[in-house]
C-alpha positions as a printed Julia matrix, in Angstrom:
66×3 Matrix{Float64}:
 -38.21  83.0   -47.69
 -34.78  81.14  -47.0
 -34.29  78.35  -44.8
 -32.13  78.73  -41.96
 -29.01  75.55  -42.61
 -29.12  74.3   -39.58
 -26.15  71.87  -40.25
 -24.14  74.44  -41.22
 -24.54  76.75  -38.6
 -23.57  73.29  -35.77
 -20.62  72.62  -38.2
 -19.84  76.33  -37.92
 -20.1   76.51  -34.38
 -18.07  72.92  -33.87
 -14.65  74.08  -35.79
 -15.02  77.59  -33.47
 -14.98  75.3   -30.5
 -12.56  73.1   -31.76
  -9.76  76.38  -32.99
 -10.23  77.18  -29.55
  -9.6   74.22  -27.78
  -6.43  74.0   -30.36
  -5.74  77.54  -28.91
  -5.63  76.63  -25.59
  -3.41  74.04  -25.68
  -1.23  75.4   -27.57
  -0.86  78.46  -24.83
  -0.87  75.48  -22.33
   2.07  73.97  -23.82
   4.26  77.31  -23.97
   3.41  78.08  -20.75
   5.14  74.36  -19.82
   8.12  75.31  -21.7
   8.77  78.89  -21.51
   7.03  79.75  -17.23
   9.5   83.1   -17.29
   7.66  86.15  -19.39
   4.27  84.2   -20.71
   1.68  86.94  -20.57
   4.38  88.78  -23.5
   4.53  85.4   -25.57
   0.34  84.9   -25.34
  -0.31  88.7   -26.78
   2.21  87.87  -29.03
   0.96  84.83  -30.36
  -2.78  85.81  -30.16
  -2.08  88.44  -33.12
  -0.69  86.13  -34.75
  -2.93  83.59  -34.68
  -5.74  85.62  -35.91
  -4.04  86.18  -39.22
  -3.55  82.45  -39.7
  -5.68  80.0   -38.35
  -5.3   77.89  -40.75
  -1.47  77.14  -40.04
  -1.98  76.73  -36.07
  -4.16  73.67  -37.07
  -1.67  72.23  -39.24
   0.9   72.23  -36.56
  -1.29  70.95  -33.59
  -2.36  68.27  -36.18
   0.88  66.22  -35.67
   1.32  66.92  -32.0
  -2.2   65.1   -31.48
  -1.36  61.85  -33.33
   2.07  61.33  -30.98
């Protein structure tokens, strides 16, 4: 019988919490910019970020460093 990868399954469950703290900032921040018709923009943008979740992180990336 397999053994369960213990390591894997933390590193797994780190990036999820991680994409989602990404997530929520980056809602954060649009609600900052844009406070008129949010709720639109965060449907919006949560279909969208399911398809790529790859490119969200590449754009926080820079935002964090500055």
């Amino acid at each position: 019988m397999a053994k369960t990868n213990f390591g894997y399954e933390k590193r797994q469950r780190e990036l999820e919490k991680k994409r989602k703290a990404e997530e929520k900032l980056r809602r954060k921040n649009e609600l900052k910019r844009e406070p008129g018709d949010a709720s639109a923009n965060a449907d919006a943008d949560a279909d969208a970020g399911a398809d790529a979740p790859e490119a969200q992180s590449a754009e926080t990336a820079p935002q964090d460093g500055a």
